[in-house]
C-alpha positions in Angstrom: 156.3 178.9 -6.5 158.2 175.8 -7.5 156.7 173.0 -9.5 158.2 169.2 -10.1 158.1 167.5 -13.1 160.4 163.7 -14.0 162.7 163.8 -16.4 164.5 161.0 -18.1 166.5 159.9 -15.2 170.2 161.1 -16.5 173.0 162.2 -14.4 172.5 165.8 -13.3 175.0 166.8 -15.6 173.3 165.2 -18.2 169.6 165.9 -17.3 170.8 169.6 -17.0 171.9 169.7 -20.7 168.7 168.0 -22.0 167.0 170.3 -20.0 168.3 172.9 -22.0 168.3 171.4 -25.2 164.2 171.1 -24.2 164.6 174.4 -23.6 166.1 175.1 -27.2 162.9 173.0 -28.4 160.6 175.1 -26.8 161.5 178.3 -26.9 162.2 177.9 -31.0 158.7 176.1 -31.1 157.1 179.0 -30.1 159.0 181.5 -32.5 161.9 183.1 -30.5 165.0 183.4 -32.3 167.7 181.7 -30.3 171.5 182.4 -29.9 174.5 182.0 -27.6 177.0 183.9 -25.2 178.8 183.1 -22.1 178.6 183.7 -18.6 182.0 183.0 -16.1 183.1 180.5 -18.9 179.7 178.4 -19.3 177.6 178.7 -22.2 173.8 180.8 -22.0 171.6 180.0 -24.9 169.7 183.6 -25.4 165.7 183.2 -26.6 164.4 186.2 -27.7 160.9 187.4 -29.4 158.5 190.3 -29.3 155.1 191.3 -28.7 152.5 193.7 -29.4 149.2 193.8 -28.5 146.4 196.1 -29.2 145.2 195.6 -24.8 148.6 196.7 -24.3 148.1 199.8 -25.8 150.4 199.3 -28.6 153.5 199.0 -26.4 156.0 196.1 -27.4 157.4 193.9 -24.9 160.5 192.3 -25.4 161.1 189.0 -24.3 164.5 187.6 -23.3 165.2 184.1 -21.7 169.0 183.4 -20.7 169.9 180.0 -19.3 172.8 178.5 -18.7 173.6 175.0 -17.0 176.2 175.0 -13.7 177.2 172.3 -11.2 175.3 174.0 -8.6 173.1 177.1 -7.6 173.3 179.1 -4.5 171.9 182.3 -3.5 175.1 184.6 -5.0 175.3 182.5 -8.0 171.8 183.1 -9.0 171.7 186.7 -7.7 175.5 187.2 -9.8 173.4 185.9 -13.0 170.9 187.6 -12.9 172.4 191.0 -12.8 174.4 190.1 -15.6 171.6 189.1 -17.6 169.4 191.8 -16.8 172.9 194.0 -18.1 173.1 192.3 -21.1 169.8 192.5 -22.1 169.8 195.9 -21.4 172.5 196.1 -24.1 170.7 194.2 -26.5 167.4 196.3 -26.5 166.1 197.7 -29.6 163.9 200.5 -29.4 163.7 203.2 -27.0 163.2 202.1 -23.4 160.2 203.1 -21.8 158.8 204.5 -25.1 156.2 201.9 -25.5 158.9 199.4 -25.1 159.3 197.0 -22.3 161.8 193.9 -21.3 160.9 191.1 -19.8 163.9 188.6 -18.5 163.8 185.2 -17.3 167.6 184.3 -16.4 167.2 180.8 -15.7 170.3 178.4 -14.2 169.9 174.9 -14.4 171.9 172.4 -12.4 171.7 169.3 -10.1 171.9 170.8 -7.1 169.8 174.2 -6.0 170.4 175.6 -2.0 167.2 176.1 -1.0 168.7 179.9 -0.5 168.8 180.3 -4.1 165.0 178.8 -4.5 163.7 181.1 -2.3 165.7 184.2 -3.8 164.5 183.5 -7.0 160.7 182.7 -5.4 160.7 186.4 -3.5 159.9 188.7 -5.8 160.8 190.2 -9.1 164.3 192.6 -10.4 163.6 195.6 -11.7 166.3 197.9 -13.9 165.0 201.1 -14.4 161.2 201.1 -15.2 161.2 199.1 -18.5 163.5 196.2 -17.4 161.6 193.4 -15.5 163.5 189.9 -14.6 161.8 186.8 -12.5 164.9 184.5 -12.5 164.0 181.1 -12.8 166.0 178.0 -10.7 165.4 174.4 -12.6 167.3 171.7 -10.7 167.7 168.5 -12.3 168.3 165.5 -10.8 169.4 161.7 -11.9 166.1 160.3 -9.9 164.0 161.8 -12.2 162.5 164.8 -10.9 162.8 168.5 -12.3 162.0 171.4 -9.3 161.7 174.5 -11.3 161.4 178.0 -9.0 160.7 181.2 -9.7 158.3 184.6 -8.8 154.4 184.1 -10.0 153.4 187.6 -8.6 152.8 190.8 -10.4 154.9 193.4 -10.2 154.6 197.5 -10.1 156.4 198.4 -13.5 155.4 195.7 -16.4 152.4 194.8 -14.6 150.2 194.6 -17.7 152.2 192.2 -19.3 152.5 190.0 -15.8 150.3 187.2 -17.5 151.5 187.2 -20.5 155.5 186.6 -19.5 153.9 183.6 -17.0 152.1 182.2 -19.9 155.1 182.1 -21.8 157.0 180.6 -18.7 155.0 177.9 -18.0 155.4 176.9 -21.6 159.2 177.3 -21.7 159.7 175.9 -18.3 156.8 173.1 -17.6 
């Protein structure tokens, strides 16, 4: 599903990295610690919180959003990003996976231009690592006339099912 939204008009370069820094806004508004890696030389701000809930029967999900801004996105790009986030997440877990413990991804690339390809990959369906590890990647393009095309899978999924409305709440408030 993708949704539009203006921004401020920038360059895409520009609107890319307020994007982000949005992002940043966001994601620490809403109580996820935040920190930083890279990816093929360009920065990826990490968000990161938990959840438990007693209609989740106790089990904690873990929820990681990695985003990183690039020139452009096409379908390898996105697909290449996504692996490695859902790999370095997967590093990052605390607990024991699939003992009442689940991850959620959302590896998001932001840039001025998105192929179509790479709008429709993220738009297909969801990634799945082993049966606790759950990623919908997420495309934001950004463009200097003002409008923000954000793309990614709405859908539930088999494993992580119960927490399907829970990680698109949390999407639509981290990427509106």
């Amino acid at each position: 599903m993708t949704t539009q939204q203006p921004t401020d008009g920038a360059s895409p370069a520009g609107a890319a990295n307020a994007y982000l820094e949005a992002l940043r806004e966001r994601l620490t508004a809403d109580g996820s610690g935040v920190t930083a890696t890279t990816w093929r030389g360009y920065p990826v701000m990490i968000g990161s919180r938990s959840d438990r809930k007693a209609r989740w029967f106790g089990t904690k999900v873990e929820l990681f959003v990695l985003a990183a801004a690039v020139p452009e996105v096409d379908k390898a790009v996105m697909a290449e990003f996504t692996g490695w986030a859902m790999d370095y997440v997967k590093s990052l877990r605390s607990g024991l996976p699939g003992a009442r413990n689940a991850a959620m991804v959302l590896p998001a690339l932001v840039g001025g231009s998105v192929q179509r390809s790479a709008r429709d990959w993220a738009a297909m369906d969801a990634r799945v690592l082993g049966t606790s590890l759950v990623g919908r990647p997420v495309t934001v393009e950004t463009s200097a006339s003002g409008v923000t095309r954000i793309t990614m899978y709405r859908g539930r999924v088999m494993y992580g099912g119960m927490f399907t409305r829970h990680v698109l709440e949390k999407a639509a408030l981290y990427f509106p």
